[in-house]
KEVO-734898 format. One record per atom (N, C-alpha, C): atom name; residue number from 1; x, y, z. Coordinates in nm, 3 decimals, padded with zeros to 5 digits. Layout:
("CA", NUM, (X, Y, Z)) ...
This chain:
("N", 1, (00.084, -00.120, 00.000)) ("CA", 1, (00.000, 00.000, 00.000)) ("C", 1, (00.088, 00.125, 00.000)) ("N", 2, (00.066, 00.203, -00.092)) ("CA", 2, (00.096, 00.333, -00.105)) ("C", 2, (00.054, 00.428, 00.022)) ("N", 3, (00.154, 00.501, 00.091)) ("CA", 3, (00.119, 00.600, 00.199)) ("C", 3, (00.162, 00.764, 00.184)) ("N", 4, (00.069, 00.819, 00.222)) ("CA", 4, (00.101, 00.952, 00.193)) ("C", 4, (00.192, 01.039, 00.228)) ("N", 5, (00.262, 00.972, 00.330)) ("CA", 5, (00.394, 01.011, 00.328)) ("C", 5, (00.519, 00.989, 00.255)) ("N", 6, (00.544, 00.892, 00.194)) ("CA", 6, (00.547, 00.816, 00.070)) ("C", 6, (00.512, 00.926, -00.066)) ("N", 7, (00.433, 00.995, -00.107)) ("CA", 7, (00.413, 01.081, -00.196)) ("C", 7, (00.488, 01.209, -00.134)) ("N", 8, (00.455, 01.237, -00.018)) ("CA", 8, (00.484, 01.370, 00.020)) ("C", 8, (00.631, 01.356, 00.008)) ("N", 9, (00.674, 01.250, 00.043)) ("CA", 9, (00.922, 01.242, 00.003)) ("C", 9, (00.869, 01.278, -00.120)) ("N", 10, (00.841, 01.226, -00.226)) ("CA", 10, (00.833, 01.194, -00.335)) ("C", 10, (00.828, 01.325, -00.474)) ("N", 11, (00.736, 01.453, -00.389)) ("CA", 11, (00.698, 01.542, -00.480)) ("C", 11, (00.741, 01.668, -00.389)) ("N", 12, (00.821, 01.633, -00.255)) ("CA", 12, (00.882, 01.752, -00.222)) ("C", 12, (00.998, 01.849, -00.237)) ("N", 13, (01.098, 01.810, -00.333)) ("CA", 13, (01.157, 01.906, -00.415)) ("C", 13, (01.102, 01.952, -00.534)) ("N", 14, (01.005, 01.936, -00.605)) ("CA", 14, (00.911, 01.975, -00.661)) ("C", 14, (00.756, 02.075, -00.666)) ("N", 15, (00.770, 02.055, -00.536)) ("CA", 15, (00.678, 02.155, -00.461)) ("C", 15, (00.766, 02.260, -00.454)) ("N", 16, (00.846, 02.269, -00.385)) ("CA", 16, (00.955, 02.342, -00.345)) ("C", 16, (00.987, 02.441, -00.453)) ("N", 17, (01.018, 02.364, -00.595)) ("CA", 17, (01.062, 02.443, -00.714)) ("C", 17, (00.978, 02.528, -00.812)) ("N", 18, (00.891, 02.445, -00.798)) ("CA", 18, (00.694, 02.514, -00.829)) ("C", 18, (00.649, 02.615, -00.728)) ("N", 19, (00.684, 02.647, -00.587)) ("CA", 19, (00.619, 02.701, -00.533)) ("C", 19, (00.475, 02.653, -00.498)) ("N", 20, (00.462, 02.546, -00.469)) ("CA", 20, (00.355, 02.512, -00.455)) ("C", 20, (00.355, 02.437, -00.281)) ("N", 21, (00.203, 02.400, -00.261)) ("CA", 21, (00.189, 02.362, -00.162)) ("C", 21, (00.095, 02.252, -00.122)) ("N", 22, (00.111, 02.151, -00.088)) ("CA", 22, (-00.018, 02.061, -00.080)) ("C", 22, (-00.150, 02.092, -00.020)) ("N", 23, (-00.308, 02.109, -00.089)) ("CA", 23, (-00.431, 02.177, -00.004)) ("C", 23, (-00.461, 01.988, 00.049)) ("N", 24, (-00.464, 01.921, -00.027)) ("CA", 24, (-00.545, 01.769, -00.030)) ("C", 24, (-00.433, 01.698, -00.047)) ("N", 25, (-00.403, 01.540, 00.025)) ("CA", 25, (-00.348, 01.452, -00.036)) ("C", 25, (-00.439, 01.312, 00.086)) ("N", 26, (-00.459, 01.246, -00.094)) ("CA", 26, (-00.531, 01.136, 00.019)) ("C", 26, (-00.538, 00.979, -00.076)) ("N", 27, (-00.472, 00.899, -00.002)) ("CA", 27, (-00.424, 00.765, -00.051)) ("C", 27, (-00.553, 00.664, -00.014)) ("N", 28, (-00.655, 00.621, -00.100)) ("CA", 28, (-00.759, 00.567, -00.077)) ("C", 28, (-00.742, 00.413, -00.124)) ("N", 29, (-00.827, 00.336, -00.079)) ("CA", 29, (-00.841, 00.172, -00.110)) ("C", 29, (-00.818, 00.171, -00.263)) ("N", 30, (-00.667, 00.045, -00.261)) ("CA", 30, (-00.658, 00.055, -00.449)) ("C", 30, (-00.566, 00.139, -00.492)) ("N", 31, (-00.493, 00.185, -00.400)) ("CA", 31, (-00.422, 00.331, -00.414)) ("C", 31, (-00.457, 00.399, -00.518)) ("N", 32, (-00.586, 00.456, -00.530)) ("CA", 32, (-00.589, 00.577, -00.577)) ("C", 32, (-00.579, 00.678, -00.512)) ("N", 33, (-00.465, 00.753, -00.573)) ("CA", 33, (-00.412, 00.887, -00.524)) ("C", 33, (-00.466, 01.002, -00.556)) ("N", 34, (-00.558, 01.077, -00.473)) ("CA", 34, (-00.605, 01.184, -00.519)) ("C", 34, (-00.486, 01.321, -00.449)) ("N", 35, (-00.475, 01.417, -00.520)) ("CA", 35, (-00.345, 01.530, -00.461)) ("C", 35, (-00.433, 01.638, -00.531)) ("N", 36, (-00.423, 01.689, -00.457)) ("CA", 36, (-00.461, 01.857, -00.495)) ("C", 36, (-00.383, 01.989, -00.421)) ("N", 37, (-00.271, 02.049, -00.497)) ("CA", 37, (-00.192, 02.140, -00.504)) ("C", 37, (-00.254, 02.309, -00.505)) ("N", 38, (-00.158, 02.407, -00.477)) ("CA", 38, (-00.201, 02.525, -00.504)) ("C", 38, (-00.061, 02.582, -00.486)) ("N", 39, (-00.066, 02.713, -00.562)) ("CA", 39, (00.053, 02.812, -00.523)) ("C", 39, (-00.005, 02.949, -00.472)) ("N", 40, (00.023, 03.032, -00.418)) ("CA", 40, (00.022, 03.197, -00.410)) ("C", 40, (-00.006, 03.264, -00.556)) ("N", 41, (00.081, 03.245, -00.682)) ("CA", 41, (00.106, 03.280, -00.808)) ("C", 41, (-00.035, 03.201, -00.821)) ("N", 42, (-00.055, 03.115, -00.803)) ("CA", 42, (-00.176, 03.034, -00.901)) ("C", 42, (-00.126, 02.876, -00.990)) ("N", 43, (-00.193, 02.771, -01.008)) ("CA", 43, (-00.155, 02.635, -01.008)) ("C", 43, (-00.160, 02.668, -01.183)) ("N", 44, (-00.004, 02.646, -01.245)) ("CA", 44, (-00.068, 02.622, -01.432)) ("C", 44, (-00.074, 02.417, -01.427)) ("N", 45, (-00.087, 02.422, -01.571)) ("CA", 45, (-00.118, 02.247, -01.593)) ("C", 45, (00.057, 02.230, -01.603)) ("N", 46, (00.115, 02.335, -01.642)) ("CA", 46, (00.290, 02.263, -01.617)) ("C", 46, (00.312, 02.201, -01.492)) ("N", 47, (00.269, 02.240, -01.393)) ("CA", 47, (00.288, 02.262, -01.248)) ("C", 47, (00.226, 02.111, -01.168)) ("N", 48, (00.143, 02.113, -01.243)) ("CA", 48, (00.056, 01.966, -01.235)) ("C", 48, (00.124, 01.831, -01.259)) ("N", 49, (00.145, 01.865, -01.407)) ("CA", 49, (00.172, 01.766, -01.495)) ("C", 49, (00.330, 01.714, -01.465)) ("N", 50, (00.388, 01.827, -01.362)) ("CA", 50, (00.546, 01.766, -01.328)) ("C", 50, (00.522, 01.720, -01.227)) ("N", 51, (00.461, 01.778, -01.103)) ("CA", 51, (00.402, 01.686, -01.028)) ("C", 51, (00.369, 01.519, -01.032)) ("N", 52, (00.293, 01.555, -01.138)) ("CA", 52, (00.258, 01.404, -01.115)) ("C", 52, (00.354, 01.322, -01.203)) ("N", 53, (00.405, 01.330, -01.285)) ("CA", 53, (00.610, 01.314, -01.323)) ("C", 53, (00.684, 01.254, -01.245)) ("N", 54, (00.686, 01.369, -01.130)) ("CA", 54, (00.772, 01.318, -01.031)) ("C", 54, (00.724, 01.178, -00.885)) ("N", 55, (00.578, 01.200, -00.920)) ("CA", 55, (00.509, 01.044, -00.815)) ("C", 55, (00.524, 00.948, -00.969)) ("N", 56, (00.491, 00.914, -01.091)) ("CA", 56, (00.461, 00.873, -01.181)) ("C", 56, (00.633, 00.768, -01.189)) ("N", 57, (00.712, 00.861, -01.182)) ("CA", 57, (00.843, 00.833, -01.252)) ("C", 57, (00.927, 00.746, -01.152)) ("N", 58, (00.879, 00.778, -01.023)) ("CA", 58, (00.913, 00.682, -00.858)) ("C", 58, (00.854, 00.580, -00.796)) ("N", 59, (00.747, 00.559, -00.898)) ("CA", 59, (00.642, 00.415, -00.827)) ("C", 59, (00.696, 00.344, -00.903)) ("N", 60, (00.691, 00.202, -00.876)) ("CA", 60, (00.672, 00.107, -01.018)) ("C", 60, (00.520, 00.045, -01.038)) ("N", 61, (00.449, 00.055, -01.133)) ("CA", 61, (00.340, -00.003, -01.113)) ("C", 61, (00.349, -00.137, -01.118)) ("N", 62, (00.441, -00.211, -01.153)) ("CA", 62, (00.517, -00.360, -01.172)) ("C", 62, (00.451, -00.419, -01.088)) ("N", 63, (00.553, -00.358, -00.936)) ("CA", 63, (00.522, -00.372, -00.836)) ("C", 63, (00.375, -00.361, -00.748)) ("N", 64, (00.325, -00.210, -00.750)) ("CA", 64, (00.233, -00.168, -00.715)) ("C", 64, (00.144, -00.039, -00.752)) ("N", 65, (00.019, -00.149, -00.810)) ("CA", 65, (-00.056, -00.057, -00.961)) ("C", 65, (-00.129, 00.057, -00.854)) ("N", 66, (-00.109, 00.190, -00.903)) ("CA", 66, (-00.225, 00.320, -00.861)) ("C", 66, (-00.232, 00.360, -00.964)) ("N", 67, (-00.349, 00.453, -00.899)) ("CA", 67, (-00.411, 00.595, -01.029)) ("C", 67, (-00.391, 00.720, -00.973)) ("N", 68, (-00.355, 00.779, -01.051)) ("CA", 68, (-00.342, 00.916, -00.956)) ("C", 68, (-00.372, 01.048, -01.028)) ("N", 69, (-00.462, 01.119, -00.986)) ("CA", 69, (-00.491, 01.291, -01.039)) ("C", 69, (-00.471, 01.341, -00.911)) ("N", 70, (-00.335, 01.520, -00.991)) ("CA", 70, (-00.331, 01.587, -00.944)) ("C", 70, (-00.404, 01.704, -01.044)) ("N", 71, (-00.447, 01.785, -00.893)) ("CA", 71, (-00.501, 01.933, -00.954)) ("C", 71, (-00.545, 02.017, -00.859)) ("N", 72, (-00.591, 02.162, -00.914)) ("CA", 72, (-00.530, 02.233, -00.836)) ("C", 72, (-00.703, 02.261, -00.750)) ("N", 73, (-00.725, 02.311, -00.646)) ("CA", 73, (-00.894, 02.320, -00.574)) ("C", 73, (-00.916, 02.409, -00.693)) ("N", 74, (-01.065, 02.390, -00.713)) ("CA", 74, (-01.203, 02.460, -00.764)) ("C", 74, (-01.202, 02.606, -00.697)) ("N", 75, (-01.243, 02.693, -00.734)) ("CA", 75, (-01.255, 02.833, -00.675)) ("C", 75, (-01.414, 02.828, -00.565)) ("N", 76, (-01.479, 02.686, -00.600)) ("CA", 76, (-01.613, 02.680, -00.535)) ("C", 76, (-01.598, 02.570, -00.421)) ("N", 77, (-01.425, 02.563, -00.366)) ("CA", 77, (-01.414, 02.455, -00.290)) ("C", 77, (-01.378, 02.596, -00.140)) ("N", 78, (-01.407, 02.499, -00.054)) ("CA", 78, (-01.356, 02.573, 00.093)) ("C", 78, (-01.229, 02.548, 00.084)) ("N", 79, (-01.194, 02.686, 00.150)) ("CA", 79, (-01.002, 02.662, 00.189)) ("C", 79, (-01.005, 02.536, 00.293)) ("N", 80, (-00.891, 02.515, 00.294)) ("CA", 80, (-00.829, 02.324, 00.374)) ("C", 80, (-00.729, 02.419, 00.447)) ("N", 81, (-00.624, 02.498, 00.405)) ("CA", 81, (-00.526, 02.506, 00.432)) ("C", 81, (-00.497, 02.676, 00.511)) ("N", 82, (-00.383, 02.683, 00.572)) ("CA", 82, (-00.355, 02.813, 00.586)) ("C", 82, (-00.317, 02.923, 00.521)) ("N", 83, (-00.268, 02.828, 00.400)) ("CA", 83, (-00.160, 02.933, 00.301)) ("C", 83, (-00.297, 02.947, 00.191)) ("N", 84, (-00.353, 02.903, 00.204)) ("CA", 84, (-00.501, 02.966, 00.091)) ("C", 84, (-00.520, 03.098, 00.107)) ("N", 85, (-00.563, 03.084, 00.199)) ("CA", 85, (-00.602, 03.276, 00.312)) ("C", 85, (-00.483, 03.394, 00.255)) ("N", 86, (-00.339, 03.317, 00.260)) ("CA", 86, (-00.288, 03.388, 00.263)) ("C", 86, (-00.283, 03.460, 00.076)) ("N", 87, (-00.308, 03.355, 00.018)) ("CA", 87, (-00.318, 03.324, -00.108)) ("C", 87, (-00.380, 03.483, -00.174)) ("N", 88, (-00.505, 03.441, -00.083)) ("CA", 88, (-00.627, 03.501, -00.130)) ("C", 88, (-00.651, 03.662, -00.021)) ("N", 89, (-00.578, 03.690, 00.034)) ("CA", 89, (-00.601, 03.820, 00.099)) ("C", 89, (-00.607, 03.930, -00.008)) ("N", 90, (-00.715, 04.038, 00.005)) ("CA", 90, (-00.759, 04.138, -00.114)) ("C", 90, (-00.875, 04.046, -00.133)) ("N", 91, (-00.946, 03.955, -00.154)) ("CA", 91, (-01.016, 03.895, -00.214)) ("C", 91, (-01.195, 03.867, -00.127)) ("N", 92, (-01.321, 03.873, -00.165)) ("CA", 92, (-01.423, 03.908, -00.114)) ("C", 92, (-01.424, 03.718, -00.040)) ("N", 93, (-01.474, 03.710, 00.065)) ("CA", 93, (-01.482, 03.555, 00.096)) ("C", 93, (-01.630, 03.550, 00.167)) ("N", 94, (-01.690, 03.421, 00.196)) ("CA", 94, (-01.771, 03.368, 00.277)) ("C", 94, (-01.734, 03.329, 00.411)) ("N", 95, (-01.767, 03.342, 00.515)) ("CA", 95, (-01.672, 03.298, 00.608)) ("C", 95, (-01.801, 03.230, 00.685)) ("N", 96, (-01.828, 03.134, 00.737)) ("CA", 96, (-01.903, 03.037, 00.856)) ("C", 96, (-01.849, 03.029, 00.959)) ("N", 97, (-01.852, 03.089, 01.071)) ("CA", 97, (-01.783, 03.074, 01.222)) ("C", 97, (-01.869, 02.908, 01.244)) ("N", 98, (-01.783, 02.864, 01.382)) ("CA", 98, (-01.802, 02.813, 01.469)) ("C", 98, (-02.001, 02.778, 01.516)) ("N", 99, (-02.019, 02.929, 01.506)) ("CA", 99, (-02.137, 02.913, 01.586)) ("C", 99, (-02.239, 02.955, 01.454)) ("N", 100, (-02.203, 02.874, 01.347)) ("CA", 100, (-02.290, 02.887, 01.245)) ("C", 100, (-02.333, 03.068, 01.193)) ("N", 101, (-02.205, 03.139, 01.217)) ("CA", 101, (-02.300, 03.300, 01.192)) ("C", 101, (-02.211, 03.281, 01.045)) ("N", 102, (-02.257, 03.360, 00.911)) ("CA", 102, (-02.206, 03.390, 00.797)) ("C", 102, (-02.147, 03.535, 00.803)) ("N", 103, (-02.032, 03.526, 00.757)) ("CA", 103, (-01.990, 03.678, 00.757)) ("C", 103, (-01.906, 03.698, 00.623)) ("N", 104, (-01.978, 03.802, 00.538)) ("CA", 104, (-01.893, 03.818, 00.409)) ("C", 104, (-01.805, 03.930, 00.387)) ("N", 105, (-01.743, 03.956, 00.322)) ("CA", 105, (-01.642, 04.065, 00.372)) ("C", 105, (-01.531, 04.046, 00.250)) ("N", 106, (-01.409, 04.141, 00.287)) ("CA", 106, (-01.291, 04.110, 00.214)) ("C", 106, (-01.183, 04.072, 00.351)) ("N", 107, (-01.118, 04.001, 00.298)) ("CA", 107, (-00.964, 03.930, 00.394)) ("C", 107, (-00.888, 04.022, 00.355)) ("N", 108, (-00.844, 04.099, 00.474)) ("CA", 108, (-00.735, 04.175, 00.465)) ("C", 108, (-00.599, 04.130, 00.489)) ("N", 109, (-00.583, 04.098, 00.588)) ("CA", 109, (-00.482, 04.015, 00.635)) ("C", 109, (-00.460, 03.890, 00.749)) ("N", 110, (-00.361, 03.838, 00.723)) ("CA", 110, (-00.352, 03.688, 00.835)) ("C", 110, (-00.212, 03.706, 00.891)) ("N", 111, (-00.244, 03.701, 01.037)) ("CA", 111, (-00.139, 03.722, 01.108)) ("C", 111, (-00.115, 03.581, 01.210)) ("N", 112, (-00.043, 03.488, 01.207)) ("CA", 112, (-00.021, 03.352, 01.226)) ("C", 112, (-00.173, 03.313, 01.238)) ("N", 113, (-00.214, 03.278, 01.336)) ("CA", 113, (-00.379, 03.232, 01.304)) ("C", 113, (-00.518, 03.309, 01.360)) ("N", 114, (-00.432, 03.443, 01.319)) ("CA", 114, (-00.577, 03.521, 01.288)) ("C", 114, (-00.562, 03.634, 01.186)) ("N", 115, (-00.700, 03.624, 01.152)) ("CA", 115, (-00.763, 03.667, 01.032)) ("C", 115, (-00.815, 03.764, 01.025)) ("N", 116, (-00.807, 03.874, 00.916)) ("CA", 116, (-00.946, 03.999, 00.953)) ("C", 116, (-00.956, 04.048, 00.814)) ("N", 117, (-01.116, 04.047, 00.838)) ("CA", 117, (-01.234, 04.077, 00.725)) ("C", 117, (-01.278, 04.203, 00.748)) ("N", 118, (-01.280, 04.296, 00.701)) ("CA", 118, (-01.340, 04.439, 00.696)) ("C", 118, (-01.506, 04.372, 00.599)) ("N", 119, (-01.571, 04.397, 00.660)) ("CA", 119, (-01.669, 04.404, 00.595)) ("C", 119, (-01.802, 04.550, 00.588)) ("N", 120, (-01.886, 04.541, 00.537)) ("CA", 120, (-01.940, 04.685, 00.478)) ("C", 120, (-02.110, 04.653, 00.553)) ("N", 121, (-02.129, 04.760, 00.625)) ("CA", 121, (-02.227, 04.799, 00.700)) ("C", 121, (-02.302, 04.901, 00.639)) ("N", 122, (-02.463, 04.912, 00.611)) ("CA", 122, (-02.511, 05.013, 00.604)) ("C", 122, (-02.563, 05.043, 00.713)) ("N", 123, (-02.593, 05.243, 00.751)) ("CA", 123, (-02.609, 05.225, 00.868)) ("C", 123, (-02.710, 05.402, 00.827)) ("N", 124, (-02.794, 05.395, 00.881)) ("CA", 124, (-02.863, 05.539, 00.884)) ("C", 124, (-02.800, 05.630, 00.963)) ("N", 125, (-02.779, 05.751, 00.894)) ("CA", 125, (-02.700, 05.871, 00.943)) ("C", 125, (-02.794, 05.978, 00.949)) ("N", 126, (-02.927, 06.029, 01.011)) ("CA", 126, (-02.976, 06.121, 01.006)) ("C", 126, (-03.077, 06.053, 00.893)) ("N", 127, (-03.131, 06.112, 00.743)) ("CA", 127, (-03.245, 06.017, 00.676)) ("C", 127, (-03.114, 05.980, 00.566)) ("N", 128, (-03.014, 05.937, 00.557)) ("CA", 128, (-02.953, 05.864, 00.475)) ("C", 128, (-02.870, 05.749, 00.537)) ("N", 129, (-02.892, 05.673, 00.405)) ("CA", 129, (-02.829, 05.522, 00.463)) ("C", 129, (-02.644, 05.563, 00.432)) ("N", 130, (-02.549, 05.526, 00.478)) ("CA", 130, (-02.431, 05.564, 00.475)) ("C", 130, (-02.332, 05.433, 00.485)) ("N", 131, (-02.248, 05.393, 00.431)) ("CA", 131, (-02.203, 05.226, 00.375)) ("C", 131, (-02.076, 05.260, 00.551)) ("N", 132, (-02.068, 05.192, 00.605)) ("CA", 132, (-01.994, 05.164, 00.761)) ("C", 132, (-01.852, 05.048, 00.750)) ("N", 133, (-01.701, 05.062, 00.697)) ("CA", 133, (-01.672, 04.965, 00.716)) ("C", 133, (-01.636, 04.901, 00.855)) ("N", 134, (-01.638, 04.831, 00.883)) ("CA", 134, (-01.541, 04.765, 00.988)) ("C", 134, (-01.482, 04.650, 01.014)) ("N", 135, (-01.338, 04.626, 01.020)) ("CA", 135, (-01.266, 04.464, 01.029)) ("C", 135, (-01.274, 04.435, 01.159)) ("N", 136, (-01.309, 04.305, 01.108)) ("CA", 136, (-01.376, 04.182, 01.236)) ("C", 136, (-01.233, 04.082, 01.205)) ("N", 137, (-01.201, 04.044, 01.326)) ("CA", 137, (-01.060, 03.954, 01.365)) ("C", 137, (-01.123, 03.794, 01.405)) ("N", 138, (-01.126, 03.715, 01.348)) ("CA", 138, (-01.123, 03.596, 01.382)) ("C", 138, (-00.998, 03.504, 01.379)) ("N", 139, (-01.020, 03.413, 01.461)) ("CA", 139, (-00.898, 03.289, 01.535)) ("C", 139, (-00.949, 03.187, 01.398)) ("N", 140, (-00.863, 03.133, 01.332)) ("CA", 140, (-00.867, 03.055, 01.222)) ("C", 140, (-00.972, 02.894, 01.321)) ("N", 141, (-00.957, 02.892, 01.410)) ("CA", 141, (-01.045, 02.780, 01.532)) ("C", 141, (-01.161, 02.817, 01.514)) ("N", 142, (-01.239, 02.954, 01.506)) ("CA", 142, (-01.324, 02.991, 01.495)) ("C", 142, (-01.426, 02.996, 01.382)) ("N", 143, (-01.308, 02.917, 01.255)) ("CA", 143, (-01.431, 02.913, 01.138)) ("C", 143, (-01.408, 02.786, 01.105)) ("N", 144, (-01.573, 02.739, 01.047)) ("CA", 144, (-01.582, 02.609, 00.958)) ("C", 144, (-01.525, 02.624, 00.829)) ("N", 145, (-01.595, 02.710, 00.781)) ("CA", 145, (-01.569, 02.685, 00.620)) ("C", 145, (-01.528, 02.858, 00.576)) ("N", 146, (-01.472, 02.860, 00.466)) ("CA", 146, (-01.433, 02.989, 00.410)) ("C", 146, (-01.440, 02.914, 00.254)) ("N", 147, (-01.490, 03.039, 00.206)) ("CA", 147, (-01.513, 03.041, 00.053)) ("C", 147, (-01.490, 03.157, 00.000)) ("N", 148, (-01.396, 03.178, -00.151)) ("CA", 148, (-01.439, 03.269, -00.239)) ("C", 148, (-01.569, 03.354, -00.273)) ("N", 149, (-01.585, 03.443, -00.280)) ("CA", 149, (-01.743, 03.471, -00.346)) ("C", 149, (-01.646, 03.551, -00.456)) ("N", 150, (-01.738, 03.400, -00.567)) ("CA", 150, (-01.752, 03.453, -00.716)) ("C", 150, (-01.804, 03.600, -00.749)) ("N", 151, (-01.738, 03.635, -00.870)) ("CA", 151, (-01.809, 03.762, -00.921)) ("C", 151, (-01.773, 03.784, -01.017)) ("N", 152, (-01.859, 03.824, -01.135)) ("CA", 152, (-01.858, 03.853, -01.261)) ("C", 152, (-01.862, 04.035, -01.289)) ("N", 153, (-01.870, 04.087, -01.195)) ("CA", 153, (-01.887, 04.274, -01.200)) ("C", 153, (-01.744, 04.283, -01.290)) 
């Protein structure tokens, strides 16, 4: 049986040279290898395709047959990782705390494991509504899920 530590020797001077970082790696019954990568810069198919080169070119299937796709998360997947956030700071997100509240906003910055979202308040000023920002600091413990929010504007 193929183990994921075992991949991780395997594609870590390669990560390294790509700039990349593992979000997913997961060695399932049958060894199929599912890996899913990301960089800061952004994942191309070069980046992929050496990747999987470098697990491809170190197994023998002789020995022991897998399948394996690498690629990079969906923009409609939740971050896994820490270095996503960091990835994606400037960028509008979904955020789900702990206690189920939604908070949308932009990620400003991540400071070891906390986070802060300025997000946009309307707020009546006399008879006009007036847009309020303010950044909210959360403990990376404190959220379930974080998402991109798509936008076509």
């Amino acid at each position: 049986m193929i183990t994921t530590e075992q991949i991780e020797n395997l594609i870590a001077s390669t990560l390294t040279e790509k700039n990349c970082f593992i979000v997913t790696l997961d060695v399932r019954a049958g060894n199929n290898i599912l890996l899913e990568i990301d960089s800061i810069e952004g994942v191309k198919i070069s980046d992929c395709v050496d990747i999987s080169r470098a697990i491809e070119h170190n197994l023998d299937r002789e020995t022991e047959d897998f399948e394996l796709q690498v690629a990079s998360p969906g923009l409609d997947k939740p971050f896994r990782v820490i270095q996503q956030y960091q990835k994606n700071i400037g960028k509008q997100v979904q955020i789900e705390t702990t206690e189920n509240a939604i908070i949308k906003g932009k990620l400003v910055a991540l400071n070891n494991n906390l986070i802060s979202i300025e997000v946009e308040k309307k707020e009546k000023v006399g008879k006009k509504k007036q847009t309020q920002r303010e950044t909210i600091q959360l403990n990376i413990n404190q959220i379930k899920e974080t998402k991109i929010i798509i936008s076509f504007k």
